[in-house]
Backbone of each chain as ProteinMPNN parsed JSONL, in Angstrom:
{"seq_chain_A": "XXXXXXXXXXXXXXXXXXXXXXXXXXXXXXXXXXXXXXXXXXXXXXXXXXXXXXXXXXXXXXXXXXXXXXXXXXXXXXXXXXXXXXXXXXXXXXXXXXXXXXXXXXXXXXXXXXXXXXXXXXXXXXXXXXXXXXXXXXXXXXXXXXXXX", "coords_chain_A": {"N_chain_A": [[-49.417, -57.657, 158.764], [-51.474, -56.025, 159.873], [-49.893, -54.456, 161.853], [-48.16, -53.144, 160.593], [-50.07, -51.439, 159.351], [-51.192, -50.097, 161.481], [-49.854, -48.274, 162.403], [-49.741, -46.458, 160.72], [-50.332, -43.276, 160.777], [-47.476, -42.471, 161.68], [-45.686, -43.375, 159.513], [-47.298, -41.752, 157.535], [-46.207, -39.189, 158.342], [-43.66, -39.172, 158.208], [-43.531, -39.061, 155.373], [-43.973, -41.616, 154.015], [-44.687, -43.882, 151.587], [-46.592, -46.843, 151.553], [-46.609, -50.689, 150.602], [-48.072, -53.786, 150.309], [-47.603, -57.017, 150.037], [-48.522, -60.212, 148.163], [-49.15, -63.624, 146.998], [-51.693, -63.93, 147.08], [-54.904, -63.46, 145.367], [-56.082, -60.332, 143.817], [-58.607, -60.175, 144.637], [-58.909, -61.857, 147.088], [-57.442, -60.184, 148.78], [-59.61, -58.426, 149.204], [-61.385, -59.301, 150.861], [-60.241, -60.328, 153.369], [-59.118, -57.963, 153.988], [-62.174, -57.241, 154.835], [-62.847, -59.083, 156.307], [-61.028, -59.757, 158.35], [-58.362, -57.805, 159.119], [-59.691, -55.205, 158.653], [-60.806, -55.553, 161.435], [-58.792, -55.576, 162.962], [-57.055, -53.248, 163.225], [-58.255, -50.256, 162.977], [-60.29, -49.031, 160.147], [-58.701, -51.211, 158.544], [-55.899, -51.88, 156.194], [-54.363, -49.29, 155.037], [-52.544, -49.208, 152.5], [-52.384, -49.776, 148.706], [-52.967, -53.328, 148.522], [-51.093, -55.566, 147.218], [-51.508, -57.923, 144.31], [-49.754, -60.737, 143.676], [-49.776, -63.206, 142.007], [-48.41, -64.944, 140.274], [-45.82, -65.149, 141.298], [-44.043, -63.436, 139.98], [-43.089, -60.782, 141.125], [-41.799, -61.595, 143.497], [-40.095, -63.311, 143.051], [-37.901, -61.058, 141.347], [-37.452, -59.967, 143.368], [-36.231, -61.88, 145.418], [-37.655, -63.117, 147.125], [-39.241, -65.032, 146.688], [-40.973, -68.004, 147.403], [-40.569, -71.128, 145.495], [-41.22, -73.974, 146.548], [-42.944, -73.639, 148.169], [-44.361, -71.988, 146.49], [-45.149, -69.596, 147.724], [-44.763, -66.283, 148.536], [-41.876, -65.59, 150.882], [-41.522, -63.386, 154.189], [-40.545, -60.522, 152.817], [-38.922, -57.328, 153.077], [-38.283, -53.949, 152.238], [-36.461, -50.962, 152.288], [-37.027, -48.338, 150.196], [-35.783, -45.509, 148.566], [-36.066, -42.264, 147.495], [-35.17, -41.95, 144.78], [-35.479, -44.468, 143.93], [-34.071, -46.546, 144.756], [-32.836, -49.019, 146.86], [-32.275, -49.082, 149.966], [-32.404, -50.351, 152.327], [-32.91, -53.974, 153.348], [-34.649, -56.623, 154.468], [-35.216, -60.248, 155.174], [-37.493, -62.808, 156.154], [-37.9, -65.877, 157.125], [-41.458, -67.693, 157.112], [-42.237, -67.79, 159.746], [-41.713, -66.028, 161.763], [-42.435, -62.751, 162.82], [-42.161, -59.47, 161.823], [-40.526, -56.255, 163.052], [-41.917, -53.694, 163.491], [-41.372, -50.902, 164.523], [-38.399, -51.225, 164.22], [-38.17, -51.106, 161.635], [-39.281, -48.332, 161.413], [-37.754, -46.807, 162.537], [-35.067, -47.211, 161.28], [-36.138, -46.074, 158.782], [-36.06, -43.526, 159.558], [-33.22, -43.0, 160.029], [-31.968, -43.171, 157.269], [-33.66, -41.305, 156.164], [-32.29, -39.148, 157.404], [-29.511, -39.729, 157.382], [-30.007, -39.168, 154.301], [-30.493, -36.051, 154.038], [-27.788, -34.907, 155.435], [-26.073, -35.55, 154.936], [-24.408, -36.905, 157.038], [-23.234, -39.697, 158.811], [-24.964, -42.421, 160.452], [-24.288, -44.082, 163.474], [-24.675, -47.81, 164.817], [-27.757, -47.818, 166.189], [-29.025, -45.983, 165.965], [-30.928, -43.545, 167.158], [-33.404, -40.735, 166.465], [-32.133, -37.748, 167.545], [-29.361, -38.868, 168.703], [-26.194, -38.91, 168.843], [-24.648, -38.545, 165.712], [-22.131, -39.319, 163.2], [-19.622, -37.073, 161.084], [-18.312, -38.039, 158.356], [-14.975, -37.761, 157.739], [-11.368, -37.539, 156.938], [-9.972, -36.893, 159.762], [-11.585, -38.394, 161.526], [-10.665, -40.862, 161.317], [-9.714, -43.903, 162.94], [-10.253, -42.263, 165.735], [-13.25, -42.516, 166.114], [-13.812, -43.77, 168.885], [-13.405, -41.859, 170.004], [-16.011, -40.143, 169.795], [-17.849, -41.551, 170.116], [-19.872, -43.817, 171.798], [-19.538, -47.222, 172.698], [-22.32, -47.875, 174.559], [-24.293, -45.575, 173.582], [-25.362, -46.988, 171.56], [-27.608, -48.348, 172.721]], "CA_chain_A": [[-49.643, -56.406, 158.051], [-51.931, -54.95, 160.678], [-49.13, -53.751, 162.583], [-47.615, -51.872, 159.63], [-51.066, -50.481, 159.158], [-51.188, -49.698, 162.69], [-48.293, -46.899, 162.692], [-50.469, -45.349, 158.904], [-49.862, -41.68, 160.641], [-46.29, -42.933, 161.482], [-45.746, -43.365, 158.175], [-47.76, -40.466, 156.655], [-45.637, -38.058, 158.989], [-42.276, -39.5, 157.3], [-43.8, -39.441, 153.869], [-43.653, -43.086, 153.628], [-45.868, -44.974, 151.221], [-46.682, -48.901, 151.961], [-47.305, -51.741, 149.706], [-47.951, -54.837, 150.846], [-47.666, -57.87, 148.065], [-48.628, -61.721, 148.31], [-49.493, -64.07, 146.253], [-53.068, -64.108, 146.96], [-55.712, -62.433, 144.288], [-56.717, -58.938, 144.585], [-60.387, -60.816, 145.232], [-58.67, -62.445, 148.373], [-56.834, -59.223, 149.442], [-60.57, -57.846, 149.459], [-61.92, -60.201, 151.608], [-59.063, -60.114, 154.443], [-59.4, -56.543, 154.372], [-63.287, -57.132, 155.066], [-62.698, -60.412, 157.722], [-59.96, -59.426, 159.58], [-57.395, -56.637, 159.079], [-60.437, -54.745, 159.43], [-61.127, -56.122, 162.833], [-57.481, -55.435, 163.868], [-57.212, -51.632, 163.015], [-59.352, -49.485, 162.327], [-59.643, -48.916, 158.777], [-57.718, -51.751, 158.175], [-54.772, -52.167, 156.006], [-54.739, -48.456, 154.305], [-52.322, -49.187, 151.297], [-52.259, -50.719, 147.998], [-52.407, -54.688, 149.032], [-50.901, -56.01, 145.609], [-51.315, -59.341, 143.84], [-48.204, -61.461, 142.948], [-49.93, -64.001, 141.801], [-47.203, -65.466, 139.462], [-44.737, -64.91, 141.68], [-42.825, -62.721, 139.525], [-42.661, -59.918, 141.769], [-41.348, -61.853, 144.258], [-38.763, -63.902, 142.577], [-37.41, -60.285, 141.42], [-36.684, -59.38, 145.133], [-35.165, -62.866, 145.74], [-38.525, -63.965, 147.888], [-39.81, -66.381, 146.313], [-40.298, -69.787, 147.629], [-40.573, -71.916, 144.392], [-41.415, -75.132, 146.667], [-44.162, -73.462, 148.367], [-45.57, -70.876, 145.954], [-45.855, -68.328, 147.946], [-43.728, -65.238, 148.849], [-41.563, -65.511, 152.058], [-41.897, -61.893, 154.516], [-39.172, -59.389, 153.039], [-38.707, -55.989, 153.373], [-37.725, -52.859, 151.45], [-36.763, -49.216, 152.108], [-37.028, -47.582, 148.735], [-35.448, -44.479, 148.221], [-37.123, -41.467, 146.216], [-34.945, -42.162, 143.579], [-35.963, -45.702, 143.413], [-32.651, -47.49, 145.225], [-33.384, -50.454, 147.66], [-31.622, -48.248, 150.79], [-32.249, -51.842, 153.325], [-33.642, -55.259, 152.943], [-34.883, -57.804, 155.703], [-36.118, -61.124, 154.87], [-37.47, -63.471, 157.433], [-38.941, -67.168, 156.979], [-42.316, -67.364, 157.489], [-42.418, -68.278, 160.768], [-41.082, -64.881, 162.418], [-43.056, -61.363, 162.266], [-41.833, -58.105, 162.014], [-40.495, -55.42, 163.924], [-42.291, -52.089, 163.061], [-40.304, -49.971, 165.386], [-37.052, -51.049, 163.883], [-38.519, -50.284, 160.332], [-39.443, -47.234, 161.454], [-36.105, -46.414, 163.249], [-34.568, -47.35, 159.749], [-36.567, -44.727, 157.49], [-35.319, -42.129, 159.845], [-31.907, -43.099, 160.346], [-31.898, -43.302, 156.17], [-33.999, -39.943, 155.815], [-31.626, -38.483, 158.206], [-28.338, -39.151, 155.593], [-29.748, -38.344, 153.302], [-30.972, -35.069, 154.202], [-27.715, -33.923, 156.462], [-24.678, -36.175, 154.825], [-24.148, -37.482, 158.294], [-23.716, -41.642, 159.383], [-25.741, -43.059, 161.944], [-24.217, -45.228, 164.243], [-25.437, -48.372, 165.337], [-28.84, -48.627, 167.217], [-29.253, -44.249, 166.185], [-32.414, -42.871, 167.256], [-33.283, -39.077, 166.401], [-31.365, -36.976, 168.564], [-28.771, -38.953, 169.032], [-25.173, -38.453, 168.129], [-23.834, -38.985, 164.067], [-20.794, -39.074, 162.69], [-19.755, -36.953, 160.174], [-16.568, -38.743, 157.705], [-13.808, -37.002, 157.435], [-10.079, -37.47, 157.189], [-9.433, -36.671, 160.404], [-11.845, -39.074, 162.331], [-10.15, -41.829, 161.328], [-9.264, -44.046, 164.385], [-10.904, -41.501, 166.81], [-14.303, -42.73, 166.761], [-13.82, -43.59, 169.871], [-13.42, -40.433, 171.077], [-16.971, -38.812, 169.794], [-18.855, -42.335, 170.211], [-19.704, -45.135, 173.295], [-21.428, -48.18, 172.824], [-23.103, -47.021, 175.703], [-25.247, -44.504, 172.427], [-26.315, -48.302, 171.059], [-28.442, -48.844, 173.497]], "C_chain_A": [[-50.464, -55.442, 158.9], [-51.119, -54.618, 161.934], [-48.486, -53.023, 161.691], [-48.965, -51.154, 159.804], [-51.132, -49.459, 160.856], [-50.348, -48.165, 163.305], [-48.258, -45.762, 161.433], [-49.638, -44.192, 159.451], [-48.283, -41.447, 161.014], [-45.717, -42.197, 160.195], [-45.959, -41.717, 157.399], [-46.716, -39.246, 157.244], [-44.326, -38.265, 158.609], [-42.269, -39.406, 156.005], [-43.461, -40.466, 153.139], [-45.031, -43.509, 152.943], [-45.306, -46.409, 151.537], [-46.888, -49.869, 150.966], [-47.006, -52.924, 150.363], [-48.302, -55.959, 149.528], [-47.508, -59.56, 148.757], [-49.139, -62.126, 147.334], [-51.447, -64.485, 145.894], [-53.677, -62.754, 145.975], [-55.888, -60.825, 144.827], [-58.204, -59.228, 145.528], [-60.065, -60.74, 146.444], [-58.26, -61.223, 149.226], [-58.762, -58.587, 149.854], [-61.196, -58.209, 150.848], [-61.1, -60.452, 153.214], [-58.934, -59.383, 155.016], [-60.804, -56.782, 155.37], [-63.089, -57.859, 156.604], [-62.302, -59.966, 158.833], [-59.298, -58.463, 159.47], [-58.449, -55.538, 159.825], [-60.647, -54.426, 160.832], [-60.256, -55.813, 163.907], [-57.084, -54.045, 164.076], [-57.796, -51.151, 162.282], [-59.498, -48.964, 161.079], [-58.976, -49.685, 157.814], [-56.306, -51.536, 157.468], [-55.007, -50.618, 154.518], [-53.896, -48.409, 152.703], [-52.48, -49.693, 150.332], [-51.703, -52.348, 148.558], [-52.136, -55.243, 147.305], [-51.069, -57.623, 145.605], [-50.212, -59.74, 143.509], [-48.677, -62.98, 142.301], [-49.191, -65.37, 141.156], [-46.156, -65.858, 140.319], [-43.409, -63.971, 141.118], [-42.524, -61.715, 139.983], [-41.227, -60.604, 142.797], [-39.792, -62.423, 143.883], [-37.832, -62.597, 142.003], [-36.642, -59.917, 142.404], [-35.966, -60.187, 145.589], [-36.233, -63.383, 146.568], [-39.374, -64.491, 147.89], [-39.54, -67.267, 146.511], [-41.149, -70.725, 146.8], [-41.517, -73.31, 145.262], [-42.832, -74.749, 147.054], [-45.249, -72.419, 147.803], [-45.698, -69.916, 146.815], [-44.333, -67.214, 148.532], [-42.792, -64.838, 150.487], [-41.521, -64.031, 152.628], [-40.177, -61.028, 154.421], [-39.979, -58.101, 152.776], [-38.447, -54.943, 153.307], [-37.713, -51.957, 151.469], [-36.012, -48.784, 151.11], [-37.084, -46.215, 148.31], [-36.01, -43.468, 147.784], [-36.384, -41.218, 144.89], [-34.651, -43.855, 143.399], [-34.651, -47.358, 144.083], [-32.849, -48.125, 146.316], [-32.277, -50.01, 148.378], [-31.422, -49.596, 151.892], [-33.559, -52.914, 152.819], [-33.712, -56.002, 154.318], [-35.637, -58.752, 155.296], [-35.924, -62.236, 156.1], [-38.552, -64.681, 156.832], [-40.622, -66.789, 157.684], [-42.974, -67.066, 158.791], [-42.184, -66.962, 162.217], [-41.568, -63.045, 162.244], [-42.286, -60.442, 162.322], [-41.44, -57.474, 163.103], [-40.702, -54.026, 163.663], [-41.566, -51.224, 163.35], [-39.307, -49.848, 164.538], [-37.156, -50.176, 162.083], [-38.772, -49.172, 160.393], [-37.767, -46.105, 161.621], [-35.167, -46.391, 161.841], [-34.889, -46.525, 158.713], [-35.918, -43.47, 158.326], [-34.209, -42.085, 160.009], [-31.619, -42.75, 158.429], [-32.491, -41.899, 155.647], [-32.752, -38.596, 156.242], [-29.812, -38.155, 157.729], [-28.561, -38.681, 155.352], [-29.934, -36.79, 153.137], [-29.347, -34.426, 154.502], [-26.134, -34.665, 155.91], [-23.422, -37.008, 155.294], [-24.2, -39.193, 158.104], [-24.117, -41.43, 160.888], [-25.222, -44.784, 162.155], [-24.957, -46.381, 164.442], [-26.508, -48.156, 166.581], [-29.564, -46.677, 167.302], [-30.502, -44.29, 166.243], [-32.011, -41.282, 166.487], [-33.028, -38.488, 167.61], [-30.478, -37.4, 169.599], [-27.316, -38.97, 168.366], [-25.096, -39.374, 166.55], [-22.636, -38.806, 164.557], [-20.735, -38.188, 161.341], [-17.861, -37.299, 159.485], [-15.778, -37.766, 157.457], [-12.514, -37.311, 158.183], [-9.431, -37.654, 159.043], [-10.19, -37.95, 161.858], [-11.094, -40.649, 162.414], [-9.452, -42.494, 162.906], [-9.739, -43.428, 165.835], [-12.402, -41.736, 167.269], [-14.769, -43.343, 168.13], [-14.162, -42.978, 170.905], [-14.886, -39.83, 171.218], [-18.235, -40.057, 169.711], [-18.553, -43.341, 170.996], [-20.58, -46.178, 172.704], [-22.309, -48.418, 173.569], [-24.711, -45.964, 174.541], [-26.091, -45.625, 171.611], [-27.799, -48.461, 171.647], [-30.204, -47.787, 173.403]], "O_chain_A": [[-50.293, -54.228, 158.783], [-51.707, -54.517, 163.011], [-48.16, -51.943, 162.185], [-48.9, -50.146, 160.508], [-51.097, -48.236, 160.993], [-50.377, -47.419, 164.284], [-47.501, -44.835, 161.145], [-48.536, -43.933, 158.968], [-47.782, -40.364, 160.712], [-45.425, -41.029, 159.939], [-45.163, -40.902, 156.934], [-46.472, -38.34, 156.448], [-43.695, -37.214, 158.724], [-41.234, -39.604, 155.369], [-42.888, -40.482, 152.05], [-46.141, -43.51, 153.475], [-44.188, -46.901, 151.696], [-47.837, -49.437, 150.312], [-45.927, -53.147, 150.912], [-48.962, -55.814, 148.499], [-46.673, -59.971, 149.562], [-49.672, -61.311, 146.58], [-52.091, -65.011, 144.986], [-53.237, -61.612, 145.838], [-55.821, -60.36, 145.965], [-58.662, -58.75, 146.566], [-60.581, -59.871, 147.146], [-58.699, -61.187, 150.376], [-58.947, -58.362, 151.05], [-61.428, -57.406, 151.751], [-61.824, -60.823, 154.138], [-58.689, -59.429, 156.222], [-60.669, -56.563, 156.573], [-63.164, -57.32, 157.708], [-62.857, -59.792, 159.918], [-60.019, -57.686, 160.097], [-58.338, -55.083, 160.963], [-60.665, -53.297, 161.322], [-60.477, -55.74, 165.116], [-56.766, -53.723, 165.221], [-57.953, -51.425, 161.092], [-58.55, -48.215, 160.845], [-58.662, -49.318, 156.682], [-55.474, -50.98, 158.184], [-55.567, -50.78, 153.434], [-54.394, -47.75, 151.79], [-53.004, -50.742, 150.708], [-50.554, -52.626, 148.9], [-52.991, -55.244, 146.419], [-50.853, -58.391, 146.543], [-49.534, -58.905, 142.909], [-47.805, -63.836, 142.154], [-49.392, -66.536, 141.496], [-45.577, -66.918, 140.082], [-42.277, -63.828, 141.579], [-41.512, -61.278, 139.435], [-40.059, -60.218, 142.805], [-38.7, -62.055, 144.315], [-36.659, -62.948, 142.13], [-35.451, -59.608, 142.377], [-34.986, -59.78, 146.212], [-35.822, -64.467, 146.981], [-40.251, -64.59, 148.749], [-38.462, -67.789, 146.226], [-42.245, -71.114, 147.204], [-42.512, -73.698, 144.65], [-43.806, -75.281, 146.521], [-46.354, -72.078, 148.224], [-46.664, -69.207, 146.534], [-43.187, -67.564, 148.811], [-43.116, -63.836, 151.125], [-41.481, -63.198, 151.723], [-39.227, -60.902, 155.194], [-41.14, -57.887, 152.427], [-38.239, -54.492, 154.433], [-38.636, -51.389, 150.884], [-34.785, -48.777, 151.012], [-38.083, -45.706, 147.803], [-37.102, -43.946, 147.478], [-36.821, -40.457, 144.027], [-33.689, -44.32, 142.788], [-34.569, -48.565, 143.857], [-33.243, -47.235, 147.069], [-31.189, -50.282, 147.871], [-30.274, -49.829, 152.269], [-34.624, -52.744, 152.226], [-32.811, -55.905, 155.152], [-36.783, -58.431, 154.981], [-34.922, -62.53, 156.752], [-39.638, -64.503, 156.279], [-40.894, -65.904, 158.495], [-43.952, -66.341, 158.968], [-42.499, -67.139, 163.394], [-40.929, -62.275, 161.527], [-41.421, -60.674, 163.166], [-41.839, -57.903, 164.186], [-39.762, -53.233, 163.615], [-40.989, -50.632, 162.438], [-39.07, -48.759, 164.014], [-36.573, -49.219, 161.574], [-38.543, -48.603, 159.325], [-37.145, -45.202, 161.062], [-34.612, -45.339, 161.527], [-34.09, -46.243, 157.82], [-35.337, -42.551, 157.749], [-33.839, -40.929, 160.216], [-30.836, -41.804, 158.346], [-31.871, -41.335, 154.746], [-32.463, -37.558, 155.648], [-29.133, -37.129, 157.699], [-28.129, -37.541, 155.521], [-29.521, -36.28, 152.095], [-29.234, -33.349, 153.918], [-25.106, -34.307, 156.486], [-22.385, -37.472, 154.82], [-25.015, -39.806, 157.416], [-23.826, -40.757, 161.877], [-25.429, -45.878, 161.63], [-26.152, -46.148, 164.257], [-26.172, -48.297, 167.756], [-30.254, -46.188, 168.196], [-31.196, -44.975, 165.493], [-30.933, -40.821, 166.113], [-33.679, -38.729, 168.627], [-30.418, -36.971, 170.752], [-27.366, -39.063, 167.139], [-25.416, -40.549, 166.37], [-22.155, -38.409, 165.618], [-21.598, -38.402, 160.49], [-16.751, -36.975, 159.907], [-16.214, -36.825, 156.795], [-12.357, -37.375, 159.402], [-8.571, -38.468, 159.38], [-9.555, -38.287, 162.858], [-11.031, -41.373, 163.408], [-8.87, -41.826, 163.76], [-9.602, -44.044, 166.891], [-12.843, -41.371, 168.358], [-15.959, -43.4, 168.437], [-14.74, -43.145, 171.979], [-15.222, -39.201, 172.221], [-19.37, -39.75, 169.347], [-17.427, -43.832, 171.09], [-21.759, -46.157, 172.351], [-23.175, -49.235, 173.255], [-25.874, -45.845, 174.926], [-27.186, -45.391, 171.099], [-28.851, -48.657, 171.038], [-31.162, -48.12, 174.1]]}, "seq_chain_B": "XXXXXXXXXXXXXXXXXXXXXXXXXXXXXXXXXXXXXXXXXXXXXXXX", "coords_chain_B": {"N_chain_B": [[-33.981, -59.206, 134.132], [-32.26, -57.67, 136.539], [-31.385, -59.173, 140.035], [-33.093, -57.899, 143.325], [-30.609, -56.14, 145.469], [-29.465, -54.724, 148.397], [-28.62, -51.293, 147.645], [-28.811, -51.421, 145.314], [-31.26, -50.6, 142.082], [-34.335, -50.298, 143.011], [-36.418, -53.127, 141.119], [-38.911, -52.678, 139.295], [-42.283, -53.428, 138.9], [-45.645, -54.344, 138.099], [-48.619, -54.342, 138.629], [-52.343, -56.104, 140.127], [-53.914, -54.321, 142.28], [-55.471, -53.913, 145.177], [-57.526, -51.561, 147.233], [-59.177, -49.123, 149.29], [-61.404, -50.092, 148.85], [-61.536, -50.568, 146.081], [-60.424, -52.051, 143.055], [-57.137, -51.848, 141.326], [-54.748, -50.781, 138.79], [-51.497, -51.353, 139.72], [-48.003, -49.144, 139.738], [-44.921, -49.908, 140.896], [-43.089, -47.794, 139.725], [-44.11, -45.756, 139.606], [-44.336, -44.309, 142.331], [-42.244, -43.011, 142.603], [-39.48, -40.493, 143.256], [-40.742, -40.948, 145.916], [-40.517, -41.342, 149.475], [-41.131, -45.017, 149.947], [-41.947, -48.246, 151.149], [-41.431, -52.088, 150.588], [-43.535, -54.89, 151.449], [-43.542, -58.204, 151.714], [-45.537, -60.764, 151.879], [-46.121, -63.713, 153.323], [-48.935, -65.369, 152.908], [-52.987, -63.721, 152.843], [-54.569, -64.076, 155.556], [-53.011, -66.319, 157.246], [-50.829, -67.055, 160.165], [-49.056, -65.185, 161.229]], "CA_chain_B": [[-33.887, -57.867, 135.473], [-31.524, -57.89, 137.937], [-32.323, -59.362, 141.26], [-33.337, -56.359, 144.134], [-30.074, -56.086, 146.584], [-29.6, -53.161, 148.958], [-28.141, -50.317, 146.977], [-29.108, -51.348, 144.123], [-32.009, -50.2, 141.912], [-35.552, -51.155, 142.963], [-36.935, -53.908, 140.201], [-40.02, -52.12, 138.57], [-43.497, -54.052, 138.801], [-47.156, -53.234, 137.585], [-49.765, -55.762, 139.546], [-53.64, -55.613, 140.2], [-54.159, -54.171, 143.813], [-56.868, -53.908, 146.103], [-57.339, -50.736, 148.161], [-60.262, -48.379, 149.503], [-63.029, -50.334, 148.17], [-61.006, -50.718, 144.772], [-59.538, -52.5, 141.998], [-56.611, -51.288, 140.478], [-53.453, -51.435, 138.492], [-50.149, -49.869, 140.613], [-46.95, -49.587, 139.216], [-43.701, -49.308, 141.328], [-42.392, -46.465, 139.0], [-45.3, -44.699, 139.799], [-43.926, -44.063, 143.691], [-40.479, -42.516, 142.076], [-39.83, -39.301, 144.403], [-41.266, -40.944, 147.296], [-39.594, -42.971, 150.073], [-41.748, -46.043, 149.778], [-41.481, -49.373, 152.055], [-42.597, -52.768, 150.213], [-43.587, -55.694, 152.253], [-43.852, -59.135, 151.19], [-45.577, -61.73, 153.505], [-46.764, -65.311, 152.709], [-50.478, -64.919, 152.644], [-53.573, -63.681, 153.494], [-55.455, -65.312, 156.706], [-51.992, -66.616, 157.417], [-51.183, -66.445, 161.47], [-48.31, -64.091, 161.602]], "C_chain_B": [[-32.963, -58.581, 136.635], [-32.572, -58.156, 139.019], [-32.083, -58.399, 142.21], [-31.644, -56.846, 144.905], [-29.921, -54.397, 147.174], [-28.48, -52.139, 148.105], [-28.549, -50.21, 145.359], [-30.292, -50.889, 143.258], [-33.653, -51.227, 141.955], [-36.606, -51.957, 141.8], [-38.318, -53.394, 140.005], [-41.186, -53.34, 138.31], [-44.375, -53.193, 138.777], [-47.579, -54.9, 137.782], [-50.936, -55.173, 139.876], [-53.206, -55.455, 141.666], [-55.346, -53.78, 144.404], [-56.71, -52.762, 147.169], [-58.601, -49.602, 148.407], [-61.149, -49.034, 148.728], [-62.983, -50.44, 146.708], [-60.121, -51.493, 143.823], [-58.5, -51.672, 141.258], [-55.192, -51.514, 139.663], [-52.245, -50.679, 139.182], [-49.283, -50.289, 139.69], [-45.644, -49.041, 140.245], [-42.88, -47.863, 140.81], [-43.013, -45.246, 138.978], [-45.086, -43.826, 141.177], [-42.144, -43.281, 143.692], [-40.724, -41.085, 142.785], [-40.515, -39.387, 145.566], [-40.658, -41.989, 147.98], [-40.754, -43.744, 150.048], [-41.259, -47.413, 150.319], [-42.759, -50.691, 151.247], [-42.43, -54.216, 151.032], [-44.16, -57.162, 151.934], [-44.298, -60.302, 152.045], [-46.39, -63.216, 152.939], [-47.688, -65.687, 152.313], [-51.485, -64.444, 153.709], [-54.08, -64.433, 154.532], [-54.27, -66.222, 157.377], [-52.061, -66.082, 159.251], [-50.189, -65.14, 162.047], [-48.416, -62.562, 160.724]], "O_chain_B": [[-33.016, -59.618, 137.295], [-33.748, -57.817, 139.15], [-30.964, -57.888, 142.169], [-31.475, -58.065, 144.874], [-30.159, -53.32, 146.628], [-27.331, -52.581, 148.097], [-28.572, -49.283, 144.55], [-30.878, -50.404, 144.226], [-34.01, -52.242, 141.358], [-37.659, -51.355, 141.589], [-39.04, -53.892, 140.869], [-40.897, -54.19, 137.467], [-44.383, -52.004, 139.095], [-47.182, -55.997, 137.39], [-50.961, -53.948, 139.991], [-52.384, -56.183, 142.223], [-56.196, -53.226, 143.707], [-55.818, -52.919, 148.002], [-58.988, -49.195, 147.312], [-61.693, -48.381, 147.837], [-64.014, -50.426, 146.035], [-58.913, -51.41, 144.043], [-58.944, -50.774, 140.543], [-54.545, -52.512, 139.98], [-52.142, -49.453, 139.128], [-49.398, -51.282, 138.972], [-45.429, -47.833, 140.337], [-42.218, -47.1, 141.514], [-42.69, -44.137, 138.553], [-45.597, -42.706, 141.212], [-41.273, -43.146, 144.551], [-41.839, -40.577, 142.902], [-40.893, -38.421, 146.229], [-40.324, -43.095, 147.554], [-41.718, -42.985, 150.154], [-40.137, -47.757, 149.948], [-43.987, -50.647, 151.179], [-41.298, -54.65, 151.243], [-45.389, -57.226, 151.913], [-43.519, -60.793, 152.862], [-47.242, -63.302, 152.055], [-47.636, -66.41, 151.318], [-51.311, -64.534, 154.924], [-54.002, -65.648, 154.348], [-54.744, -66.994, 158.211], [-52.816, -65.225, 159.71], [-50.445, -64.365, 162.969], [-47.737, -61.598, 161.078]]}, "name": "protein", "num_of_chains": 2, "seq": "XXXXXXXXXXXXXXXXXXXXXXXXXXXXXXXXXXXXXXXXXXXXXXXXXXXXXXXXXXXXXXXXXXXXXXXXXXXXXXXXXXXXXXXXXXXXXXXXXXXXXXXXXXXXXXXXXXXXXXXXXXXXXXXXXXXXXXXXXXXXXXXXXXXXXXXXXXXXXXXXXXXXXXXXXXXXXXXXXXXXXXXXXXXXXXXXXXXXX"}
């Protein structure tokens, strides 16, 4: 989590809010904050850290692990009208990739704003597509996978 | 409640949270009109 926190003005400059959610208390979230997160960036971990204590958040999203109680690391970009736009869930064992999450709110801001698809691997300011009739078969022509990269 | 998949509508929770030096209650429905990213990770003090 202190690499999400890490990229806050990231974030704030996309108008992204954060929540971060485990099964530990709010108490414990306090204390984590204080210990370590702290320690890791400055400010530590600036959003709502939520409780799940139950697990019923989690088992909602599908990431709940029943055997071990606690919430495996998924992932959610959530629309502004409330629609679960991408998902990533990863065993515990495997961290994050901020970047790509990032790369993902703007490729997803960048629809929706302009009506356009983004290719695989789109940065900003690099070519879309826009659908229509006539591209059919031609994407070829106005995209390389050479633009992946 | 349906379970979350991508397109579908984000499952509505209200949980205590911890933030600036505070206790409080959030509610997912409360973040409606904002893109919002939620992140679920195994636990605190945890190594990844």
């Amino acid at each position: 989590m202190a690499a999400v926190a890490a990229k806050k003005s990231e974030f704030d400059d996309l108008g992204v809010e954060v929540l971060s959610i485990s099964t530990n208390s709010h108490f414990v979230h306090k204390i984590w904050q204080a210990e370590e997160l702290s320690k890791m960036v400055e400010g530590g971990f600036p959003w709502p850290m939520v409780s799940d204590g139950n697990g019923r958040i989690g088992r909602a999203y599908g990431v709940y692990d029943e055997q071990g109680g606690v919430n495996i690391r998924g992932r959610f970009i959530i629309d502004p009208d409330g629609i679960i736009q991408a998902m990533e869930v990863l065993t515990p064992t495997v961290g994050r990739n901020v970047g790509e999450l990032i790369r993902q709110v703007k490729a997803f801001q960048h629809v929706r704003d302009t009506g356009e698809v983004t290719p695989s691997g789109w940065q900003p300011g690099k070519p879309t597509l826009k659908p229509r009739p006539d591209l059919v078969g031609m994407v070829w022509k106005e995209w390389k996978v050479e633009n992946a990269e | 409640m349906d379970i979350a998949r991508a397109g579908g509508q984000a499952p509505d929770f209200e949980a205590m949270a911890y933030q600036d030096g505070k206790f409080e209650k959030i509610k997912l429905s409360d973040y409606a009109g904002k893109w919002t990213v939620i992140c679920f990770y195994p636990g605190d003090f945890t190594f990844v």
